[in-house]
C-alpha positions in Angstrom: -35.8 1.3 -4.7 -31.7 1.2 -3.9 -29.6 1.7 -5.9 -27.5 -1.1 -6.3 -24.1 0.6 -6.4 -24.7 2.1 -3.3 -24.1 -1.1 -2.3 -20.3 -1.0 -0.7 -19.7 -5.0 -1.3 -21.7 -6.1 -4.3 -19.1 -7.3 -6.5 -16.8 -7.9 -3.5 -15.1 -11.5 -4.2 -14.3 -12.9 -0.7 -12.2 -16.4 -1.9 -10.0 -13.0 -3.2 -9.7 -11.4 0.6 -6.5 -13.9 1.6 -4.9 -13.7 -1.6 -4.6 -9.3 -1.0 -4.4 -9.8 2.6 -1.2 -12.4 1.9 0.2 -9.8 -1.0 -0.4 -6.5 1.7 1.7 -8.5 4.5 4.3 -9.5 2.3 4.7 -5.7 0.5 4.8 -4.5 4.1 7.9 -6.8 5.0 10.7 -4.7 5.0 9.1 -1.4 4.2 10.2 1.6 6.3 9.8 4.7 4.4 6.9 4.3 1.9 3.5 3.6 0.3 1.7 1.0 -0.5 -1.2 1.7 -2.5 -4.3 -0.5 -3.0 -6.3 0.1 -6.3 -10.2 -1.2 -6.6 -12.5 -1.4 -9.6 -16.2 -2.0 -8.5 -15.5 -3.7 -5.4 -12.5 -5.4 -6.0 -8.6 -5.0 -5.6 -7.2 -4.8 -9.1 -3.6 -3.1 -8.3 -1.3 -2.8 -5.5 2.0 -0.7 -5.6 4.6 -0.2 -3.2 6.7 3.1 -3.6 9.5 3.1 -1.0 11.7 5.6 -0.1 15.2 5.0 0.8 16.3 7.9 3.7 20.3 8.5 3.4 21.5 10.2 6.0 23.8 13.5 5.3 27.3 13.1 6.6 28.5 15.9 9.7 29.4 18.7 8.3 33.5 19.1 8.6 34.6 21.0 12.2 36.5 24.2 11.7 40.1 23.7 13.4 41.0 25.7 16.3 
């Protein structure tokens, strides 16, 4: 006998798929330094974070005259 949460999509919902694929895309927008991270609880998406990171670049240091 299997057993049944060796099963990768047994509580998978799949009217839920479009609704993370649409939050993913739109998370993604815009993003160029970052994370998004997707959380799951048996099977299904239950948190999604973005973490981004803003790069600021460091000004040329000042020439020495002469």
């Amino acid at each position: 006998m299997q057993d049944p949460r060796a099963s990768p999509n047994r509580n998978v919902d799949p009217a839920l798929a479009p609704e993370v694929m649409s939050q993913i895309s739109r998370l993604l927008a815009g993003l160029r330094f970052g994370a998004i991270e997707i959380t799951v609880h048996d099977g299904r998406v239950v948190q999604i974070e973005r973490r981004e990171k803003i790069r600021i670049a460091s000004p040329e240091p000042p020439r020495a005259a002469g």
